[in-house]
N, C-alpha and C positions, 0 to 999 in steps of 0.2 A: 504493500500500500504506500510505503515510504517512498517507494521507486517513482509510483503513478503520478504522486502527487509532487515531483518534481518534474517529471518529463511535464508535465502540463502545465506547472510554474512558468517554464523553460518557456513554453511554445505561446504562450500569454504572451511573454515578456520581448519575446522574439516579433508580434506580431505589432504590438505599440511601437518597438522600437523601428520596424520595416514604417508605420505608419507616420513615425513622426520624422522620418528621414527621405519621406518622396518628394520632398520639398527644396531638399537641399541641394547646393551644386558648387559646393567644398569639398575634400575629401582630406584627414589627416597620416600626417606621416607619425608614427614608421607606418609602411604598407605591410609588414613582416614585424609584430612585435614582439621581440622575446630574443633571442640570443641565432639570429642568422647573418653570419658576418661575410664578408667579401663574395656580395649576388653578380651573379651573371644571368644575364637574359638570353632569352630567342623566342620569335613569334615563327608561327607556322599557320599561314592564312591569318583567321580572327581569332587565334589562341596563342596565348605570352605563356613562358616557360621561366623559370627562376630555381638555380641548382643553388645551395651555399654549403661552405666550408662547415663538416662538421667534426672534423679532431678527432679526438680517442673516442667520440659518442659511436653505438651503434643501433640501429641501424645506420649508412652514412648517406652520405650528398643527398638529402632532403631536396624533396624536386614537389614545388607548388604551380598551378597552374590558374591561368585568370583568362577571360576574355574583355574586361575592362580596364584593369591596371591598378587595381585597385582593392579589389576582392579576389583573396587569393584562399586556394585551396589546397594541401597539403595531400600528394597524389600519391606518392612512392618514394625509394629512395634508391638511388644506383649499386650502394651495395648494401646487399639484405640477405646475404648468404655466408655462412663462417666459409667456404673455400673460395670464394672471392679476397678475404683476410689474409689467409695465413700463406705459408712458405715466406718466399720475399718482400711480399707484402708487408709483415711483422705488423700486424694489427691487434693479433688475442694479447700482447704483454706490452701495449704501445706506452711512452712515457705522456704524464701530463704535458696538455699544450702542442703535443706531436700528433699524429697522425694526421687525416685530409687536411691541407691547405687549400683556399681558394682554387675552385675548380671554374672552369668557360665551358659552359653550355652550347652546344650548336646543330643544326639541322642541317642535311645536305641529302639531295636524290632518294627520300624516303626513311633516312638512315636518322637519328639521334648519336650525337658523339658529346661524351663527357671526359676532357682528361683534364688530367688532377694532379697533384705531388700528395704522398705519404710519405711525412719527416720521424724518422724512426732512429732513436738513438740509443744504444748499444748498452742493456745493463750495467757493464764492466767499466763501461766508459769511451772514449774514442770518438773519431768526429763521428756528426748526424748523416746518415746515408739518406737521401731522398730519391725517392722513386717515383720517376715520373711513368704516367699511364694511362691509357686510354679506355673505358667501355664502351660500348655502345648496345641501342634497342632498336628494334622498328614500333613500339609502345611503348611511350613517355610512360605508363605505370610499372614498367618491368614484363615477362624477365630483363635484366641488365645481363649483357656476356659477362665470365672470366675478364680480368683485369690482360691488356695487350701493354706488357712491361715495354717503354722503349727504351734501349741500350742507348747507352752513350749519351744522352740528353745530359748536362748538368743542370744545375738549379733549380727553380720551387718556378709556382703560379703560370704554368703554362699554357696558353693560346694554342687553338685549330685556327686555319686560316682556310676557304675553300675557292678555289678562283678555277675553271674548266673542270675538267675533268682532275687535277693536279692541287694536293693537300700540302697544308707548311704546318710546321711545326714553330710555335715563336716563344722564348723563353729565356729565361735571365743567368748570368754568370759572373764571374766575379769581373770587373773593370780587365780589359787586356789580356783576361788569362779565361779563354774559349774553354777550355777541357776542366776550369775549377766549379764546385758549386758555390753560391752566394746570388746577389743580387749587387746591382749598381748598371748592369749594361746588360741591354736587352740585343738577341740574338735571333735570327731567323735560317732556316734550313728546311729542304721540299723533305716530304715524308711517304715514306712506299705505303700505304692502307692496304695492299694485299700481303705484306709479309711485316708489316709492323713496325719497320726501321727506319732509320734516317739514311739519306741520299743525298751526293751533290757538295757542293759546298756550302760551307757555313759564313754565315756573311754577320758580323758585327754591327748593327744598326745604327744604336742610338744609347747616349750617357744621361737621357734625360733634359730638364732646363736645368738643374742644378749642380749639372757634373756629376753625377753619380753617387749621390745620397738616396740612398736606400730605395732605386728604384728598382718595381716591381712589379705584377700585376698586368704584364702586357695585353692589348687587342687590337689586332689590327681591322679595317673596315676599308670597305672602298667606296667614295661618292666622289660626284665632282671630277669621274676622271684623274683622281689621287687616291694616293694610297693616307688611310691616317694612323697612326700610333699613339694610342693612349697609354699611360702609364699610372701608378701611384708609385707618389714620393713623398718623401720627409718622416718615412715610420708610421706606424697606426696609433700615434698618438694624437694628442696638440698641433703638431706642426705639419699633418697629413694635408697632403694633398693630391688633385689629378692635374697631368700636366698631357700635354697633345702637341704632335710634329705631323708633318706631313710631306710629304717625296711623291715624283713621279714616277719613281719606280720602286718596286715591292722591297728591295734590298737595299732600300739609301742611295743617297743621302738623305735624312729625315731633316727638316728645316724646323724648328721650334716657334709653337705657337705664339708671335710677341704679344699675346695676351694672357699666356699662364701666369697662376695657373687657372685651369677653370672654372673648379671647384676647391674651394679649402674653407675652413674657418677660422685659420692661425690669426685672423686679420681683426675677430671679432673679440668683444668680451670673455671675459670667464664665465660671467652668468650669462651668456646665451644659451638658449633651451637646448641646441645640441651643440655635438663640438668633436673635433678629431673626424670630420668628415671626409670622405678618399674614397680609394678601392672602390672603382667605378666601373659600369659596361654603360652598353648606348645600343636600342632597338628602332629601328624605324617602322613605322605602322603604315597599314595599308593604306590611307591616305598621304602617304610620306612626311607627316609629322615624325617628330624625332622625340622621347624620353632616355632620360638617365636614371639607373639606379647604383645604388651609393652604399655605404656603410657610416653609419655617425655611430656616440653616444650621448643616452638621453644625459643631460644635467639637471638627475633629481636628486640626487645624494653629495654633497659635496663634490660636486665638479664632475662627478660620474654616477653610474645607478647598476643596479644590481642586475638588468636586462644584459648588459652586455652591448658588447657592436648590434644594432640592427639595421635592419634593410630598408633607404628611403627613397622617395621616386621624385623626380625635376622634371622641368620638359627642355625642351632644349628647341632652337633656332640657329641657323647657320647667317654668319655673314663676315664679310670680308676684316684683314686683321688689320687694318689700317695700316702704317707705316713698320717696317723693320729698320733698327741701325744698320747701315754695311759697313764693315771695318775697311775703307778702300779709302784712297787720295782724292780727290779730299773726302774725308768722311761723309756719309751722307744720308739722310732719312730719305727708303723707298719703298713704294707700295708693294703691298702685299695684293698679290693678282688671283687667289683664290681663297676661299671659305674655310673658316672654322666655326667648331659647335662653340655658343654661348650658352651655357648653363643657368638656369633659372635667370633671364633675363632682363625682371623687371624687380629682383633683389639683389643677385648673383651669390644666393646663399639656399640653405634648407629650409624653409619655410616648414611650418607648424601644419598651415591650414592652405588649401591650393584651388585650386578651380579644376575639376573634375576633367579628364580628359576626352571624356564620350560624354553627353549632353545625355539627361536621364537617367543614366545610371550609377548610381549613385551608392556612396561606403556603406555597406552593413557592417559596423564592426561588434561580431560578439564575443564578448568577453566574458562567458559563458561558457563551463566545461565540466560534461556530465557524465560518469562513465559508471554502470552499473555492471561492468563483465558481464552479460549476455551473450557475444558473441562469439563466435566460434574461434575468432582470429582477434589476437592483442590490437587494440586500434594504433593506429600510425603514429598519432601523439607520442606516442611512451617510446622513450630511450633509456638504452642501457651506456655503464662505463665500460669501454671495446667489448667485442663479442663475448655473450653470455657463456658460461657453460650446460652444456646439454643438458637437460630436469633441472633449469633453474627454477623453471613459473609453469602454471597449468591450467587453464580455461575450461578443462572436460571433467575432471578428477570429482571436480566437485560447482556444478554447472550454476552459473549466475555471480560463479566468485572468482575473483582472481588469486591462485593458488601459489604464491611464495615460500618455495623450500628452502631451510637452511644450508649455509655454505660456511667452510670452516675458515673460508678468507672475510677479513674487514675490509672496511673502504680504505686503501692504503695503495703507495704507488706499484704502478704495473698491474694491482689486482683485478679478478672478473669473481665480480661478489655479487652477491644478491639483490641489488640494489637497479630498480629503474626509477627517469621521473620524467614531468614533464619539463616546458620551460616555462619561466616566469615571466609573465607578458605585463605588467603594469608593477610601479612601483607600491601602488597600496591596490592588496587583494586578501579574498578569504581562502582558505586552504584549510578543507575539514577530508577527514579521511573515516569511514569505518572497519576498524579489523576484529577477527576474532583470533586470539592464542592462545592456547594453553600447554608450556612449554613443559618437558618431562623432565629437561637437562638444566644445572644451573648456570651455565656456561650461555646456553641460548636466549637471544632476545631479539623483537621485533617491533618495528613503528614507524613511525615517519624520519624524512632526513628534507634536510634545506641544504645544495651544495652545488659545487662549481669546481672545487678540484678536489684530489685525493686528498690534499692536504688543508681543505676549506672547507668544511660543512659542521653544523650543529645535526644531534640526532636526538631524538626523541622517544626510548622506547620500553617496554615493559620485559622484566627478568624478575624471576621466579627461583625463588633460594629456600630449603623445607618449607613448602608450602604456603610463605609470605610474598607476598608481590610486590615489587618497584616499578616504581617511573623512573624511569634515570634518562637525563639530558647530558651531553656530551659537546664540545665545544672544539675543532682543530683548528688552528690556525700554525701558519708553518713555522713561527719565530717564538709560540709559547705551545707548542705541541698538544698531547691531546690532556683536556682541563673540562673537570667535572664541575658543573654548575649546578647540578638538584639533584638531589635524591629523594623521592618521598615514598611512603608506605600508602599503598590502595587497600583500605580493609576488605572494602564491597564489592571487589572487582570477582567478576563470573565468568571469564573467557571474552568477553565484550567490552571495548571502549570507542568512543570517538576523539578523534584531537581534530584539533581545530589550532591554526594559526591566521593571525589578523593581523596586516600591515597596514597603517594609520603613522602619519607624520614623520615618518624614518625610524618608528618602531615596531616591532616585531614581539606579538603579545600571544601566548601560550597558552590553552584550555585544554580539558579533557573532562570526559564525562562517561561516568560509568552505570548510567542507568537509560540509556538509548537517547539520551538527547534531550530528556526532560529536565536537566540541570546540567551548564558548566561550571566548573572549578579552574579558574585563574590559579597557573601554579608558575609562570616567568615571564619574564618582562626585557626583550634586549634591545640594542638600537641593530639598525638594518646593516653598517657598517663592520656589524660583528664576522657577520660572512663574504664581505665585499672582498673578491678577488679581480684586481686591478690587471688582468689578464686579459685573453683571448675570449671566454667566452663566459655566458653568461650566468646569474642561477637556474635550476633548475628546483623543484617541488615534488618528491617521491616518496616512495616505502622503500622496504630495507626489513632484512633478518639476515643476522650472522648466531654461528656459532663458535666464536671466537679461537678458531685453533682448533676446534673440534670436529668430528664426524659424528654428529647428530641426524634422526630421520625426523626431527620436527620441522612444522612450517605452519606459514599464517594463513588466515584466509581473511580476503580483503572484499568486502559486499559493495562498496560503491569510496566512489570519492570524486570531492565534489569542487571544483575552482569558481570562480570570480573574480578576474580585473575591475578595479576601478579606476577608468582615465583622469589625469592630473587635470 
């Protein structure tokens, strides 16, 4: 009954909110809220495509799909199979912060092509191997192929380019030194797609506008009769930006935009509502209008927020670059005789709120997330830290619930523990969970977690020592390790509780309730900062049971859990 009378809550709340939004013809950024960093686009007819970067998470490359730009749908993910991970891949033991880097999404002759870098760094120690790689589908939902390893590629964030019948391959290396890995100098080379390799010569392009600070992120595009080059540069921080060159021919010389760059925010306040904005692609739509999507962070937390990088959309306009210096006798200012993209160009910034880029159709954004395990198959939402192990969770076992087994690993680096969640899409939300435990071992415990790395998360969970039951909250951070914040005794606890966690004003406020929800019990109180990892990616909101070092056959079962964003 408790299920009923939510889904119908839900479908109320869904239909005011469709009613009081046919009105409008705004749409707000991020279009992607929650932890999706360095997007790439492709349209195919009147359907947009959106892969992003998703690290040690699995399943990976998170692939959404819109036919307005605006409403995006979460369709599949490129890799959704452990033998797509493992061998050289080194994804099941991937270190925080490593695995998929920024992938480029693209369509060619029926075909979907995703490739990516996996930055995988060596337990023992030694440099980071990155392995660049290609899948592809003929359905954006999957299956995705076997990863197609290409030898010899160095560096991260690699480009497809498709021009005839004849593929390139375009990617970064260290400044001068063609065969190291790194970034600062973007690199292009043709690519064999029947056998997987690189061909031809490798032609050094371009050092960026900066000389070669940290660029990265290459796309090449053709309009105009030019070839263009985008990049990001200045880090994924504060001083992030996209910068743009353009050549007449595919191999360089690249001429530098004299208006870079063409998106950043290095130039704006501290309190602007985003910031660190970069790491760009560029779609053209059927009408040959032009958007841009982007990566910022929100500034709702001191200068950053718990979301992480996400995904923001611009439109974009081409016109010419007015004048270029030439360093020639005499010196002299001359025009620039072809077009570049202008970004957002009646701010030249990320705007909040935008004007809708299709007339009518208009943001649903629900902030709304319902999941009562019904279905036969884990919904798409829920991510694990890199590939689970086999019998970690079960949907059939015990039908309506989501079935979390214990594992004798913790949340701790390289681990595949029991532990999924989703991500955190708004700075203040509610986060209630229902599980049932009742653990046999005293070593075993289960509950919710709030985290972002191995070495970041607060847990929340219920352990059982003769016969008496705890709540116990748990606290990592990587510079005071792991620090017990509560402990309390449940007299009344029955194998049943709900928690509930409530973000309100950069706090983070703690309940639980052990008599179905007819009463909660306030038992902590933290600021949101406590779990803020100033990292790559963002929070996420899950369950969790370990059995701490143990081979135990206990596990939880989870009857529903229930989210709410509320926008700032």
């Amino acid at each position: 009954m408790h299920r009923i009378l939510k889904n119908v809550f839900y479908l109320i709340a869904l239909f005011i909110m469709v009613a009081l939004r046919a009105q409008e013809t705004t749409f707000t950024n991020p279009i992607l809220p929650g932890s999706y960093p360095d997007p790439s686009i492709c349209r195919v007819g009147n359907d947009f495509y959106i892969v992003n970067s998703s690290f040690e998470y699995f399943p990976g490359l998170p692939i959404h799909h819109s036919t307005d730009l605006v409403n995006w749908n979460l369709v599949g993910y490129g890799l959704h199979r452990e033998n797509q991970c493992n061998g050289l891949m080194n994804l099941l033991d991937v270190q925080s912060d490593g695995g998929i880097h920024a992938p480029t999404i693209r369509y060619n002759k029926g075909l979907f092509y995703i490739i990516t870098t996996n930055v995988y760094s060596p337990p023992n120690g030694g440099p980071a191997k990155m392995v660049n790689f290609i899948i592809t589908s003929n359905n954006i939902r999957g299956p995705w192929s076997d990863p197609h390893i290409i030898e010899g590629a160095p560096g991260i964030d690699p480009d497809i380019f498709f021009e005839g019948d004849r593929a390139y391959f375009v990617g970064t290396h260290k400044p001068n030194e063609p065969n190291e890995n790194g970034i600062g100098e973007i690199w292009v080379q043709e690519l064999d797609l029947k056998y997987w390799e690189l061909k031809g010569e490798r032609y050094s392009v371009w050092k960026g506008a900066c000389g070669g600070c940290c660029v990265e992120g290459p796309h090449i595009y053709k309009e105009n009769n030019m070839y263009y080059l985008m990049v990001a540069e200045g880090g994924t921080g504060l001083h992030h930006a996209v910068m743009i060159a353009a050549s007449k021919n595919l191999f360089g010389p690249y001429e530098s935009n004299p208006r870079n760059p063409i998106l950043t925010s290095r130039h704006l306040s501290n309190t602007n509502w985003v910031h660190s904005t970069g790491h760009a692609d560029m779609v053209k739509l059927a009408d040959d209008r032009w958007y841009m999507v982007a990566l910022g962070k929100r500034n709702d937390l001191n200068g950053s927020s718990n979301m992480g990088r996400e995904t923001h959309l611009m439109p974009i306009i081409w016109e010419p670059a007015t004048m270029r210096w030439e360093e020639v006798h005499p010196k002299v200012w001359e025009p620039v005789d072809y077009l570049f993209p202008v970004v957002a160009p009646y701010s030249g910034k990320v705007e909040r709120n935008n004007p809708l880029p299709f007339d009518g159709k208009y943001q649903l954004m629900v902030e709304k997330y319902y999941d009562g395990f019904d279905d036969e198959y884990l919904d798409l939402k829920w991510n694990f830290r890199r590939v689970p192990i086999s019998g970690t969770y079960s949907l059939t076992d015990r039908p309506g619930y989501l079935r979390m087994f214990s594992n004798s690993n913790t949340l701790k680096d390289r681990a595949q523990c029991s532990l999924i969640g989703l991500r955190q899409t708004e700075s203040d939300f509610e986060y209630v969970v229902n599980m049932e435990f009742n653990p046999t071992y005293p070593t075993s415990e289960s509950g919710i977690c709030i985290f972002q790395k191995d070495d970041y998360y607060i847990s929340c969970t219920i352990k059982k020592n003769k016969k008496k039951v705890y709540l116990n909250v748990l606290l990592k951070q990587p510079k005071r390790g792991l620090v017990e914040m509560k402990t309390i005794r449940l007299k009344s606890y029955k194998k049943n509780i709900i928690f509930k966690i409530t973000s309100k004003k950069d706090n983070y406020t703690y309940f639980y309730s052990i008599d179905n929800g007819e009463t909660f019990e306030k038992y902590l109180e933290t600021s949101a900062d406590k779990i803020l990892c100033k990292g790559y990616t963002g929070a996420y909101l899950g369950v969790y049971i370990t059995s701490n070092g143990n081979d135990t056959d206990d596990y939880a079962d989870f009857d529903w859990v229930n989210y709410t964003g509320f926008p700032r």
